[in-house]
Structures are given as structure tokens and as C-alpha cells.
N, C-alpha and C positions, 0 to 999 in steps of 0.2 A: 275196751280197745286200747292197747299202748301207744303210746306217738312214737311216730316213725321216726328217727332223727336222718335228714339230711345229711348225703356227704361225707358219712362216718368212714366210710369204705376207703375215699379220699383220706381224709384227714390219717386214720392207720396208718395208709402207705407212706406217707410224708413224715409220721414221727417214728416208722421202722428203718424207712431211709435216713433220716436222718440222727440215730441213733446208733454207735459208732460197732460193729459188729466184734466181738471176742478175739483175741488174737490169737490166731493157731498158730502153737509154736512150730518152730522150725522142725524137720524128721530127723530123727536120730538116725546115724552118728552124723549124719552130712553137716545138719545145724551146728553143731558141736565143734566140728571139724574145720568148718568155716569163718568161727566167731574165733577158735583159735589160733588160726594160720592167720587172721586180721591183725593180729597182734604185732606180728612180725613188722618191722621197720617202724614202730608204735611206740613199744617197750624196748628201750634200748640199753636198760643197763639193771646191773642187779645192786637191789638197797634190801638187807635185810634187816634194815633199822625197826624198832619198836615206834607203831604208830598207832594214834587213836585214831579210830575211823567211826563211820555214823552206824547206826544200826537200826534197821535191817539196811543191807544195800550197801554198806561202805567199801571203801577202796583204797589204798595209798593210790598217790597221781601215775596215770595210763605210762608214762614214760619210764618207772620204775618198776622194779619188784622183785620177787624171788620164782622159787620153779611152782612153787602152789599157787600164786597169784594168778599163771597161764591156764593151769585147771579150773580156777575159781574162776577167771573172766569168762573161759569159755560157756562154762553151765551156764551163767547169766546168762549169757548167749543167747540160749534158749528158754530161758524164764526160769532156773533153779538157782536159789541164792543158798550154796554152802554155806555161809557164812553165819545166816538161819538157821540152817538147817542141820549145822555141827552144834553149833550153839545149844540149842533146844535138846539136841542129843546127848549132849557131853551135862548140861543139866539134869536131866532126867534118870541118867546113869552112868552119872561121874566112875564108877568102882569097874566100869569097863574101858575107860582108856587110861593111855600110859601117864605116869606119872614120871616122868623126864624132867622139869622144869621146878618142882620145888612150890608148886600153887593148891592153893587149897582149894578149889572153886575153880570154873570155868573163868575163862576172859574172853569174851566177846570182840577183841580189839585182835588178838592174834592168835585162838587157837585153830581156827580155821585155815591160818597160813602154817602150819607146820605138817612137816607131814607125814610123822606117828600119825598123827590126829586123825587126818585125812583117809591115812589105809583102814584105821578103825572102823570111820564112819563106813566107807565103802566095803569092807567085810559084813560091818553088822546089815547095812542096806540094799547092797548091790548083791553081786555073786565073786568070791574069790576063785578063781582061773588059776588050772596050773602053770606050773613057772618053767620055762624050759631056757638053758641060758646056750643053747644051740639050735633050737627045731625055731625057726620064725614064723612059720604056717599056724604054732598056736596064737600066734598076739590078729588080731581083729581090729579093723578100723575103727576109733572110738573108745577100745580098749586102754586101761590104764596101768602103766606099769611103775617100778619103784624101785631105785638102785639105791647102793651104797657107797657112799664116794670114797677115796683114802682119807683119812682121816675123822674116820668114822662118820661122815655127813649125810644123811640120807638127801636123799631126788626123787624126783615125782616127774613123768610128764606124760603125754596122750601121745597114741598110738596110728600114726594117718594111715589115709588109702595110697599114699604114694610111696613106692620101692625102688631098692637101687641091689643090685645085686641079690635079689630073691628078699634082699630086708626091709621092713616097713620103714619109714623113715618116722622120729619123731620128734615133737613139738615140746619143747622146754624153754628154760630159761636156766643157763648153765654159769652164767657168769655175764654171760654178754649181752642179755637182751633176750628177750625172745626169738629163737630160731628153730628152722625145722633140719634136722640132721641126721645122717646113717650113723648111731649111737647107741641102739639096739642092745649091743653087746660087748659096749666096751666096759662095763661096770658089773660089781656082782647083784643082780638082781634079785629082790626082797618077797615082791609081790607082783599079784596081777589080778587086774578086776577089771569090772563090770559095772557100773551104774546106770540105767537106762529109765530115768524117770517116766 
């Protein structure tokens, strides 16, 4: 005969309750979309200084940054750290991204914020979307797109649910901080993707 143990039934339910349950990430694009329109009045200026940051998880400080840092904060957002997750990539198959920069090896500290880098990753992992630099019905809330500025400088930023004249309005960081703007089409646009972990 086994001994019955007493109270087990109890004792279960008090260390499942109190046992802190998995975080469901936020739904895509809304979480996305949320974590980076938060940014706004946040990040108020652009630094595209060379900074060490920790790893995994690093950041130059929430008041700064550049137009990838808006992309990068957002995924955090919802629990993706590009910043891992370019890393790891750009190791494993360095001969697939651009060599711009003169480095023999990945850097952990900024190739995450640049963003060659970034369209690489999001071609090789996401889905690259066609580019239409007049139809706006192709860009998707969540969608990511990627201009070229004069003076040869590329731009990165996300794609909202909010429109102004039939155009999505988007979420970067152009110089001044993080803002969300009808910007759509004022630059010649490079790419267009998809990441939806």
C-alpha cells in the first residue's frame, strides 16, 4: 500500500500560483508599434557616436541614438534583441554582410546599429517586400523600410498603422529624436521587409 501524502493537491496549487507564469510577448506588429511610438518624446536627439554597450541587451542611454536604435528598441519591445541576434549572425556568416566599415570580424558594440547590417539580417531572416516609391498600400504596419539620404547616408525606420493622406506615417529617428512623420516618400527608398519573429 503507498502512503497517501496529505494536501499535495493544495500545496501544487500554491507553488503554481506562486510561480511566476511565461511572458506572452506582445502580438505583432501592435507590440512593435507600441514599444516604438514610446520612444517618442523619450529619445530626443540623435548621437551617432561609437559606444561600448553590454552584451546581450545593450543600449546607448533611452535619450539618444540613431534611426536603428528605434528599430532595435522596438523588437526589445517585444522580447527580440537584434543586437544578439545580428551578432550571432554576422558571426556565423560574416561573407554575407557588407563590408563598409574596414573590420575584420564582427563588433558586437555597433554592428547592430548600422543599417547595411540590419537590412542584411532582415533579408536573410524576415521576407524582403517590394519596394514601390509611389503605391503606399504596399508598406504594412510593422513593415520596415530603408531610404537613402543625400549624401549617401542610409535610414532605417518602421512603418505605423496611422496615415495622413492615404500614407502610412513613420517612426524614425532623423536627426531629432524619435518621431513619427509623413516621410514615406521623401527619400529614395532601398528596401522593404518583414521580420515577424
Amino acid at each position: 500500500m503507498k502512503p497517501r501524502l496529505r494536501g499535495t493537491g493544495c500545496l501544487l496549487a500554491l507553488l503554481l500560483a506562486a510561480t511566476p507564469a511565461a511572458a506572452t510577448p506582445p502580438a505583432f506588429p501592435a507590440g512593435l508599434l507600441d514599444a516604438a511610438a514610446a520612444q517618442v518624446g523619450v529619445t530626443l536627439r540623435y548621437d551617432a557616436a561609437y559606444a561600448r554597450v553590454a552584451y546581450p541587451g545593450g543600449d546607448v542611454p533611452v535619450d539618444r541614438g540613431v534611426c536603428t536604435d528605434v528599430v532595435i528598441r522596438a523588437y526589445r519591445g517585444i522580447g527580440v534583441d537584434l543586437q544578439q541576434r545580428v551578432h550571432e549572425d554576422m558571426r556565423a556568416h560574416w561573407a554575407a554582410y557588407p563590408k563598409l566599415w574596414g573590420l575584420r570580424g564582427p563588433d558586437r558594440n555597433i554592428d547592430h546599429r548600422r543599417v547595411p547590417n540590419l537590412a542584411t539580417f532582415f533579408a536573410r531572416h524576415g521576407r524582403s517586400l517590394p519596394v514601390s516609391r509611389t503605391d503606399a498600400a504596399v508598406y504594412a504596419p510593422g513593415d520596415i523600410v530603408t531610404w537613402m539620404l543625400p549624401g549617401n547616408l542610409p535610414h532605417i525606420g518602421l512603418v505605423t498603422a496611422q496615415r495622413r493622406n492615404g500614407r502610412p506615417l513613420i517612426v524614425h529617428n532623423i536627426g531629432a529624436g524619435t518621431q513619427i512623420e509623413d516621410m514615406l516618400f521623401d527619400y529614395p527608398i532601398t528596401g522593404h521587409y518583414r521580420y515577424e519573429p
